[in-house]
MARLO-651345 format. One line per 5 residues: number of its first residue (from 0); their letters; for each residue x, y negated, z of C-alpha. Coordinates in steps of 0.05 Angstrom, whole numbers, plus 5000, padded with zeros to 4 digits. Example, Ala and Ser with C-alpha at 12.3 -4.5 7.8 and 13.67 -1.06 7.14 Angstrom:
0	AS	5246,5090,5156  5273,5021,5143 .
This chain:
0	XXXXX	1811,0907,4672  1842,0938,4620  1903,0919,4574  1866,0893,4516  1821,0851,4568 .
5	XXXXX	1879,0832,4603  1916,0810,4529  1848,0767,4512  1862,0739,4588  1942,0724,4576 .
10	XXXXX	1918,0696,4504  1861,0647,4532  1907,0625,4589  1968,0610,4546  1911,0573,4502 .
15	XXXXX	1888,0530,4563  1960,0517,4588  1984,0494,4517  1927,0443,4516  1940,0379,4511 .
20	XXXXX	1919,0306,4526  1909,0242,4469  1978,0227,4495  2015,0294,4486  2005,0312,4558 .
25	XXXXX	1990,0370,4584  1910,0381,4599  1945,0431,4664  2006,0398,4695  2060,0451,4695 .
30	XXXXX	2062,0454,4775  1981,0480,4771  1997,0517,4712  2004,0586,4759  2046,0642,4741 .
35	XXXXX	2010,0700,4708  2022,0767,4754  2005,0820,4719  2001,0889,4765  1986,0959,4749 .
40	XXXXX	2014,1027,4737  2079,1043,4696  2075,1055,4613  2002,1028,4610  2025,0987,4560 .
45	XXXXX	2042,0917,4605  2113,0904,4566  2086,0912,4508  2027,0865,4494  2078,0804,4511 .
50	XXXXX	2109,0811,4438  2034,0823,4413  2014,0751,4449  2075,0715,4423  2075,0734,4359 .
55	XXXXX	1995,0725,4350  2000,0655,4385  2060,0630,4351  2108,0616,4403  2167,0635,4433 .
60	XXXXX	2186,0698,4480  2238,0716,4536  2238,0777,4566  2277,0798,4629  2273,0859,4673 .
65	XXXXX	2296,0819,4743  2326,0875,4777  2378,0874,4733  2398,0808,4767  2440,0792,4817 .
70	XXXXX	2434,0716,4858  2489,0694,4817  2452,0703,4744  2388,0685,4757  2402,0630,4805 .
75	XXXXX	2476,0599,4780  2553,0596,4810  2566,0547,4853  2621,0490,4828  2652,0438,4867 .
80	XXXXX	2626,0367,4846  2659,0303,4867  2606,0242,4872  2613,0177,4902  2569,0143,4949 .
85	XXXXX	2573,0077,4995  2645,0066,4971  2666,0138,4992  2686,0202,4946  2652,0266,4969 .
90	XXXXX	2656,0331,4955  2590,0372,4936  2561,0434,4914  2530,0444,4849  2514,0503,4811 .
95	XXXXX	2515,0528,4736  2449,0529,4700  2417,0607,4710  2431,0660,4651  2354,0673,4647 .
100	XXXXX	2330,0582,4641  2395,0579,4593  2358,0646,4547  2298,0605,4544  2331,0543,4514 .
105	XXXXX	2379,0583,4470  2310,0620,4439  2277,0550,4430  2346,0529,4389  2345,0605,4351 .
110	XXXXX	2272,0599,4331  2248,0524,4340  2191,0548,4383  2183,0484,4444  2128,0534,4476 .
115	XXXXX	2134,0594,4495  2131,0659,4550  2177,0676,4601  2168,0744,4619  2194,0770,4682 .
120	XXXXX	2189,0849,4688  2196,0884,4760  2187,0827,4795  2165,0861,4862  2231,0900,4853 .
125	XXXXX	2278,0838,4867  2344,0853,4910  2354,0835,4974  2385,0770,4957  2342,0747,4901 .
130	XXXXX	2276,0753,4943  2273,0687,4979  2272,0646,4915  2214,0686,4880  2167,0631,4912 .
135	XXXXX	2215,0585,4893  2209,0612,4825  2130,0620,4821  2122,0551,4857  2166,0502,4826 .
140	XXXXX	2187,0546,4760  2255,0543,4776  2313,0585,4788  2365,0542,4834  2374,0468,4809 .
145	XXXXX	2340,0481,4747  2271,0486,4712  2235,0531,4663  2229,0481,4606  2162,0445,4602 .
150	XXXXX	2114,0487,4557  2147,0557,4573  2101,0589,4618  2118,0650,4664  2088,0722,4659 .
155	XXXXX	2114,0768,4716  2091,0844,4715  2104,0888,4771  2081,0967,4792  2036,0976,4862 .
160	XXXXX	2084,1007,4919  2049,1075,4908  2082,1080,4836  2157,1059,4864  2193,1060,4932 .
165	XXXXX	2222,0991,4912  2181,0950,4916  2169,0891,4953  2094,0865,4983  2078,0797,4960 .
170	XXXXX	2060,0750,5024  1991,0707,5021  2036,0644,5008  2053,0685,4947  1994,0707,4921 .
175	XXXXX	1964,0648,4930  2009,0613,4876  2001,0664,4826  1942,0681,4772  1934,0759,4793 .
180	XXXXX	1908,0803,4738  1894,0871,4756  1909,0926,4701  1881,0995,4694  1886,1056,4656 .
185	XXXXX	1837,1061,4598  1846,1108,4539  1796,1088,4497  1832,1029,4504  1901,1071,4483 .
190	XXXXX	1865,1109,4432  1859,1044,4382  1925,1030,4393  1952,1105,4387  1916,1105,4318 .
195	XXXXX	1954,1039,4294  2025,1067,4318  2004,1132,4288  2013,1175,4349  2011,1248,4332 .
200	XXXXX	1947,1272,4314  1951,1331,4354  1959,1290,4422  1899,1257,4400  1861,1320,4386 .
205	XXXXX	1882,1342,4459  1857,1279,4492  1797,1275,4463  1777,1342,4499  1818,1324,4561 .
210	XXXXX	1810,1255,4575  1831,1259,4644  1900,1279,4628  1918,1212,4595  1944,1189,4656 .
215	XXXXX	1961,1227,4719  2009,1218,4780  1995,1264,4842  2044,1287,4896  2057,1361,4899 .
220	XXXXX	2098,1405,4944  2150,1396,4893  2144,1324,4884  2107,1265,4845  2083,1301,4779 .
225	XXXXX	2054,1249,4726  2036,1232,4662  2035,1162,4628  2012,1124,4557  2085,1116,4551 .
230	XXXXX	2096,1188,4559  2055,1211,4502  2079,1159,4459  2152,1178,4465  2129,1256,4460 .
235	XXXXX	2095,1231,4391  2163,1205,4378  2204,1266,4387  2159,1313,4359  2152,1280,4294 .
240	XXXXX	2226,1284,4283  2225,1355,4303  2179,1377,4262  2219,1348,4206  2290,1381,4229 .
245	XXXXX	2246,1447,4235  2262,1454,4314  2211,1487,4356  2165,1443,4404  2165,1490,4469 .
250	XXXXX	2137,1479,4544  2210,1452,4571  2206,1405,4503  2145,1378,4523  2145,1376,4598 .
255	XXXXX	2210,1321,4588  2164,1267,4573  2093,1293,4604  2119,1315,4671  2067,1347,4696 .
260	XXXXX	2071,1425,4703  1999,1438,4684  1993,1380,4635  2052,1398,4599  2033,1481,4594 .
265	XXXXX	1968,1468,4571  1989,1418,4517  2043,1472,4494  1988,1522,4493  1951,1477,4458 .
270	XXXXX	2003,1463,4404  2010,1527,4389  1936,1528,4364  1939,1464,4328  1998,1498,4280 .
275	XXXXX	1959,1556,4276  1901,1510,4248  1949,1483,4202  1964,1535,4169  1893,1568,4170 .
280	XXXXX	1858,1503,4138  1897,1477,4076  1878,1406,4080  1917,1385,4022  1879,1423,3975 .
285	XXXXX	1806,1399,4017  1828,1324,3994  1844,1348,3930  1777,1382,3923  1786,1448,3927 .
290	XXXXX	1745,1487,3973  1765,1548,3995  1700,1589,4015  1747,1623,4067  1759,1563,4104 .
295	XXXXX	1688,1530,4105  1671,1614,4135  1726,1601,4184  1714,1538,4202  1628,1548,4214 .
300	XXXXX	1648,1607,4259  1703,1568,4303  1698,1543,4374  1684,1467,4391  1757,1452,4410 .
305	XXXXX	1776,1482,4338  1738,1442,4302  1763,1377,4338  1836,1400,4311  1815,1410,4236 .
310	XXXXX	1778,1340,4240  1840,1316,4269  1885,1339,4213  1838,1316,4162  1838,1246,4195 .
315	XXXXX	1916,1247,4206  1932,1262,4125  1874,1207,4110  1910,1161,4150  1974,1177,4123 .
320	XXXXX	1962,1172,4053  1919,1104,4068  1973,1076,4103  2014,1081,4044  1972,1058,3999 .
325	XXXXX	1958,0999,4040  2028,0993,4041  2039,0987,3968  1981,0944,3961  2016,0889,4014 .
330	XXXXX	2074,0900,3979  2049,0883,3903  2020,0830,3928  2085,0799,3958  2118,0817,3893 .
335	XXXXX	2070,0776,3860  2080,0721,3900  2157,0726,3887  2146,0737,3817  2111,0668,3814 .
340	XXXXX	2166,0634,3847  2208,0668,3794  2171,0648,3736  2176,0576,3765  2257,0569,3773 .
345	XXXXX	2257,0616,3708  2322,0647,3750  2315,0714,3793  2381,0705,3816  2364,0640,3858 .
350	XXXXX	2295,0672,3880  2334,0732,3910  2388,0692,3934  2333,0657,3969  2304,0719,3992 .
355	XXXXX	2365,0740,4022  2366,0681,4064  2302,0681,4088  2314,0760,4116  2369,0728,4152 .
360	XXXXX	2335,0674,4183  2280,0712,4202  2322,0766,4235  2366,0711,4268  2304,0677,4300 .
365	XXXXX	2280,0755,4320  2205,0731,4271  2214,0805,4240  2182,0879,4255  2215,0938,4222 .
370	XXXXX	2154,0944,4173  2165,0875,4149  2241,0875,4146  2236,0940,4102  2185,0908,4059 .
375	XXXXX	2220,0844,4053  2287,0888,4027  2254,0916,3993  2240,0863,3954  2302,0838,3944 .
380	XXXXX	2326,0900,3917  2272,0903,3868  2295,0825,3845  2369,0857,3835  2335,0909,3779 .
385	XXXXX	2301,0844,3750  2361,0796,3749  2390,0834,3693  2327,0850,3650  2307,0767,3652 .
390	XXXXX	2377,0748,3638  2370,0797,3578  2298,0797,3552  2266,0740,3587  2204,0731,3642 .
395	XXXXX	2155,0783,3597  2195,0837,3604  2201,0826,3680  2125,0824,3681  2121,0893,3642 .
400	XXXXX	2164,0918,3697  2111,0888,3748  2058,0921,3710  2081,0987,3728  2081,0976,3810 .
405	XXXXX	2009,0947,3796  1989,1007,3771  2028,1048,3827  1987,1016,3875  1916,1027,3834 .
410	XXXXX	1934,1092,3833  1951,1102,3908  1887,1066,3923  1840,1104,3885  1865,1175,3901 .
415	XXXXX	1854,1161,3976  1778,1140,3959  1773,1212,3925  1805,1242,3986  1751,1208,4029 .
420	XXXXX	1697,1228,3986  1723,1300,3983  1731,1308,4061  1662,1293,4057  1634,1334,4015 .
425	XXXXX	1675,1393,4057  1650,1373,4127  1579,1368,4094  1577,1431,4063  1615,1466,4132 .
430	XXXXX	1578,1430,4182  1518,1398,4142  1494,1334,4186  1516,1353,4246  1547,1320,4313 .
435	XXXXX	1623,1346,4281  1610,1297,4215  1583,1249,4261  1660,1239,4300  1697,1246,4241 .
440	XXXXX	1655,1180,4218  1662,1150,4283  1740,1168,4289  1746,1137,4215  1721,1067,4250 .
445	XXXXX	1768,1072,4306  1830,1087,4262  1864,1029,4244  1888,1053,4174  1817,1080,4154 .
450	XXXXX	1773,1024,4181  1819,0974,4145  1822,1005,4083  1743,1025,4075  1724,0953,4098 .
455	XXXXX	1772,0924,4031  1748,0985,3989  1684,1013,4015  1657,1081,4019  1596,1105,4003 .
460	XXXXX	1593,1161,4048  1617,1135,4103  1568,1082,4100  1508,1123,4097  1530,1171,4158 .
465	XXXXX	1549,1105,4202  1474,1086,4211  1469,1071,4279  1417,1114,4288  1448,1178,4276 .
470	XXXXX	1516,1155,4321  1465,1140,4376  1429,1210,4369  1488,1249,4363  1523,1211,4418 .
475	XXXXX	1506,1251,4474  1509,1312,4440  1589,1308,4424  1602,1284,4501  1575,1353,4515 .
480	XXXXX	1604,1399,4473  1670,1356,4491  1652,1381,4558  1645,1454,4542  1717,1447,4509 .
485	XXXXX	1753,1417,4580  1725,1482,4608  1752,1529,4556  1818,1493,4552  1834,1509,4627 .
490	XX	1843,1583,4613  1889,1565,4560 .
């Protein structure tokens, strides 16, 4: 399956494990409650749902890479113990509780979660000592003397022995204790998820023509050569920042993080286009409106593959100005919300001192993302510029302040429904109602930014070229011409 099946699989598991009896029992006792082993190639994206399912599902999350562990941290030190028995003093072996069971009950004190994951990453990677208490682990849930906490559940991930020399072949006696989930590749699958992290657009534009170089891993005279999910994300990464410092994206930049010869020449090559399209297509001044006759010429005459890279900058700036709208809009409305709480202690300064707290809480129980930290700051620092104006002036001049963010975020949200309707009226009048308009409409539904913002707002446009009818029809048609493109792109 692939790794939003296998998230809906983790999610409905943890649901069915969770469940409980009249009497607060568990429906699944925690011995049948069997580990979840998830297995499947590197940077497909296995790490990273766990802090998706956790967060989504409410409960708690430890994460450990095992073969950073030795016998002594994940299992305990011994300590001499004296006991007595029939009369007689004896001396006997104990050992500490393991660094990985104590994590779990310091992160149910930290956040007050009593349920929760324990993720265990590499497991078929274990040393040489550590091995013969992984079915002691994935049996009993326990690492020497003690136990995984009742209501934690375990989540192990692991790579297949042709992706890494180091691992270790699970026995029947094994397998047969564990709930095996077998993860694949899928970048359709990626693609939704590269839209939400806002991966560059012009890796996007690449994989659309060149699926098959998503993911990669073949052995060469020279070596393995590969490509990964993670690899392209971290390249988006890099070449953002860049971009901004003005540094040059070459071959050897880009062959760092896809390291694949081939792969890595032909996405340079095709960089070098996608700049070139930059600066032949203005798209700021399309979404403002203007039309340049030059460009729609340009644009009619151009080769599939080009056309793919103008939709994809059109769809990129969209999504960027969207996401900041949307951004403002969640923000006002948290504003609001504070401002209410405001108006009821008739004090900004306790509010914001209240704020404060709650930032620190949050952080200190790990409950907050970037986005929401720098929102929640942000915040705060917009209470400090009210303290002084309702100590002054009172609550109404606070909410003339307010007045002016609402109309920030009107404004924001209204000029990107004029830049939809103008990118439009561009790809109708370049491409009239053909198969190119129909992928920009269907690339608009798979964005995260654009689908969520049209579904709030609406778009009249969009709406009338999303007929099923015509996606259907034209279906076929873009698969081929995609086609073409893969064929062109290999003389690049």
């Amino acid at each position: 399956m692939n790794i939003k099946q296998a998230k809906e699989e983790l999610k409905h598991t943890i649901e069915a494990y969770m469940k409980k009896d009249e009497y607060g029992r568990y429906r699944i006792e925690a011995v049948r409650q069997r580990p979840v082993l998830l297995m499947g190639p590197p940077g497909i994206g296995k790490t990273a749902i766990m802090e998706q399912i956790a967060k989504e599902c409410g409960i708690g999350l430890v994460s450990y890479t095992i073969t950073h562990h030795t016998r002594q941290s994940a299992i305990g030190l011994p300590f001499i113990e004296k006991k007595e028995y029939d009369g007689r003093e004896y001396s006997i072996t104990e050992y500490t509780m393991s660094e990985i069971i104590a994590s779990v009950y310091d992160k149910m004190e930290i956040s007050g979660h009593k349920e929760g994951i324990l993720f265990i990453d590499e497991i078929n990677c274990v040393s040489e000592t550590l091995a013969p208490t992984m079915l002691q682990f994935l049996q009993c849930k326990m690492f020497g003397n003690h136990k995984v906490p009742e209501g934690w559940m375990i989540v192990a991930a692991g790579n297949p022995p042709e992706y890494n020399k180091s691992v270790r072949d699970f026995d029947i006696v094994t397998l047969d204790r564990v709930k095996k989930i077998n993860v694949e590749e899928d970048y359709t699958i990626w693609k939704e998820y590269a839209y939400e992290k806002n991966i560059h657009s012009s890796i996007l534009a690449y994989l659309e023509a060149r699926k098959e170089d998503f993911y990669r891993i073949e052995t060469t005279v020279d070596g393995k050569e590969f490509v990964t999910a993670r690899g392209w994300e971290d390249l988006s990464e890099i070449m953002y920042l860049y971009e901004e410092l003005g540094y040059e994206i070459t071959e050897d930049v880009v062959i760092q993080y896809v390291q694949h010869k081939r792969i890595a020449k032909d996405f340079a090559n095709y960089l070098d286009l996608y700049y070139k399209y930059q600066n032949i297509y203005k798209v700021d001044e399309i979404l403002a409106g203007k039309i340049q006759k030059s460009a729609l010429e340009s644009l009619q005459k151009a080769q599939f593959d080009e056309k793919i890279s103008m939709i994809s900058l059109l769809l990129t700036r969209l999504a960027a100005d969207i996401r900041e709208a949307l951004d403002q809009d969640l923000y006002t409305n948290e504003l609001f919300r504070v401002l209410k709480e405001v108006q009821v202690e008739n004090d900004a300064a306790i509010v914001l001192k209240r704020q404060k707290m709650k930032i620190e809480q949050m952080k200190e129980r790990e409950m907050l993302d970037p986005e929401s930290e720098t929102r929640a700051r942000r915040l705060c620092r917009q209470l400090e510029e009210y303290v002084p104006i309702m100590a002054q002036k009172g609550f109404d001049d606070v909410k003339e302040a307010f007045a002016s963010q609402v109309s920030l975020r009107k404004e924001l949200l209204d000029e990107c429904g004029k830049e939809l309707d103008n990118a439009f009226v561009f790809l109708e009048e370049a491409f009239g109602e053909g198969q190119e308009l129909v992928w920009f409409v269907s690339e608009l539904t798979a964005n995260y930014y654009t689908a969520k913002y049209i579904s709030r707002f609406g778009c009249e446009k969009y709406f009338y070229y999303n007929k099923e009818l015509l996606l259907v029809e034209k279906d076929f048609e873009i698969q081929k011409e995609i086609d073409e493109v893969k064929d062109l792109l290999k003389f690049f």
